[in-house]
PAFI-540366 format. One record per residue (C-alpha): residue in three letters; z, y, x. Coordinates in steps of 0.02 Angstrom, whole numbers, padded with zeros to 5 digits, always signed. Each point is the difference from the previous one (the first is absolute). Layout:
N
ALAZYX;...
% end
This chain:
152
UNK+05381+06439+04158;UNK-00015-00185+00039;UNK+00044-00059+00176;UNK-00201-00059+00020;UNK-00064+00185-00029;UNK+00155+00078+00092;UNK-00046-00133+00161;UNK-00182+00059-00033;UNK+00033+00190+00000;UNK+00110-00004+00170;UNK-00109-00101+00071;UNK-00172+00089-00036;UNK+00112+00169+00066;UNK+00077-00096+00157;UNK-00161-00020+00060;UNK-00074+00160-00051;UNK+00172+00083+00082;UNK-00017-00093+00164;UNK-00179+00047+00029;UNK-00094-00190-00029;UNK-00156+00116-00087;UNK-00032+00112+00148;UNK-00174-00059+00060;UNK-00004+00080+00142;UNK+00173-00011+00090;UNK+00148-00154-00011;UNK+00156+00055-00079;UNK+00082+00016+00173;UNK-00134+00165+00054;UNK-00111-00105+00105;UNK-00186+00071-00060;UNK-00076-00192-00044;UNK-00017-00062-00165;UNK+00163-00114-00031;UNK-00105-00181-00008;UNK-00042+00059+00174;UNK+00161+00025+00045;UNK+00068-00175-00067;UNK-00162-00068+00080;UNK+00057+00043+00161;UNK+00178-00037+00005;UNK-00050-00181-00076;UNK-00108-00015+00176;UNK+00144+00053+00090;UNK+00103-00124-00041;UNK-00103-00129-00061;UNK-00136+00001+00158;UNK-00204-00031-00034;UNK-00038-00050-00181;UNK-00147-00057-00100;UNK-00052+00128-00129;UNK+00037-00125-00129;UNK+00188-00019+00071;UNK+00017+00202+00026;UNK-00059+00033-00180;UNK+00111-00134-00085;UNK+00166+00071+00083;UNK-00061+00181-00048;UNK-00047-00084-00141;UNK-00166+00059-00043;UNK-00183-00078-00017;UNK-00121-00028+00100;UNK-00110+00130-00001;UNK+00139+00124+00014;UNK+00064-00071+00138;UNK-00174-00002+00073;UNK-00017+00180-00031;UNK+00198+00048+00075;UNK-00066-00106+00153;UNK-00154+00096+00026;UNK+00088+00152-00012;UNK+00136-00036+00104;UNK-00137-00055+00144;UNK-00087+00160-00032;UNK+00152+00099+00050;UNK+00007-00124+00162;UNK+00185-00069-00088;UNK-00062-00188-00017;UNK-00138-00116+00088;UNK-00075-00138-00097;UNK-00084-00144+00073;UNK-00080-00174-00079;UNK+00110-00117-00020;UNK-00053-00159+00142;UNK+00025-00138-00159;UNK-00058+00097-00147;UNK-00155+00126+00050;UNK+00018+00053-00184;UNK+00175+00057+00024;UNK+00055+00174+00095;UNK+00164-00005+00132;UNK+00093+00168-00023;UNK+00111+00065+00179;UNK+00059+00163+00041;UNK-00068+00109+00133;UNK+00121+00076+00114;UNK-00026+00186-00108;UNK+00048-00109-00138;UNK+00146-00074+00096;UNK+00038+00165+00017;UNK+00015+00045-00173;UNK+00053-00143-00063;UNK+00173+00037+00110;UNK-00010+00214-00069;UNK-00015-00078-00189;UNK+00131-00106+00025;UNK+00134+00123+00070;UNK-00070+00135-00138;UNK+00033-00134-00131;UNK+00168-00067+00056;UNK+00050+00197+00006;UNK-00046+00008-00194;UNK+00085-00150-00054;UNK+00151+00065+00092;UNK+00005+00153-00076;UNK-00037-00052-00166;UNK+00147-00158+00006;UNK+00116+00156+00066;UNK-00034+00078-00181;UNK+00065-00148-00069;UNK+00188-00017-00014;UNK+00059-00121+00139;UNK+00098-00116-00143;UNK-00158-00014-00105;UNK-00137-00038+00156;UNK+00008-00174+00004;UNK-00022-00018-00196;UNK-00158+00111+00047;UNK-00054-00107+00114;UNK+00029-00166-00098;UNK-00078+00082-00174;UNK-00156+00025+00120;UNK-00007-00161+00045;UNK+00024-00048-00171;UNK-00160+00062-00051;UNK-00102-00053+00160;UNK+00053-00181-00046;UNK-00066+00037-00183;UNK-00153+00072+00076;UNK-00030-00157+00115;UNK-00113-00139-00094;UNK+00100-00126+00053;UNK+00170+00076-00013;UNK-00054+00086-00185;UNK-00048-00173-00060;UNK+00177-00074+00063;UNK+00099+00157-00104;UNK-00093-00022-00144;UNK+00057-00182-00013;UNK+00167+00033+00055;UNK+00009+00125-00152;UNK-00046-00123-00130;
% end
């Protein structure tokens, strides 16, 4: 097997493994879909947000985002207001349920990293760690772009 299928392979089963697929609850056991999750732990830290800025760090398109945000007010998580410069444009903030959460997702999701890195022998965790970011920076445009040259 060549390393690009093998990479493919433990990849597609990392994620099925670690529970990215379940619609209906985050990998961590908190019963929200996982974008929802990731939504609100971006607000946490990040503060208010335009749609346009939540759904490029989630990194999906507009009308997804437009749908997660409508969702996420129905379950009183998020407000959204007009944005004072841009009518056309939506501002994204947490409520204080969603504060709430936000802080429970968090905790649940720092518990399942720890417990997964714990798996890991403690001699190989930072190579886990830097392989991961390995592959976000081959992910990023920007960064992809840069490794590709750097390759050649």
């Amino acid at each position: 097997m060549d390393a690009e299928e093998e990479l493919r392979l433990v990849t597609q089963r990392f994620f099925r493994l670690f529970g990215a697929f379940a619609a209906d609850s985050t990998p961590c056991g908190k019963p929200i879909a996982m974008v929802h999750a990731h939504a609100l732990m971006i607000l946490q830290t990040r503060g208010e947000l335009s749609q346009q800025e939540l759904g490029s760090d989630l990194c999906i398109d507009k009308s997804n985002v437009a749908r997660l945000c409508a969702k996420m007010v129905a379950a009183g998580h998020v407000a959204q207001r007009a944005d004072q410069e841009d009518a056309r444009s939506r501002r994204v903030s947490l409520t204080a349920r969603g504060e709430r959460l936000a802080r429970e997702v968090n905790v649940a999701s720092k518990a399942r990293f720890k417990t997964l890195l714990q798996a890991v022998p403690a001699s190989r965790r930072h190579g886990v760690i830097d392989s991961f970011k390995l592959l976000v920076a081959a992910l990023e445009p920007s960064e992809s772009a840069a490794l590709a040259r750097a390759a050649t």
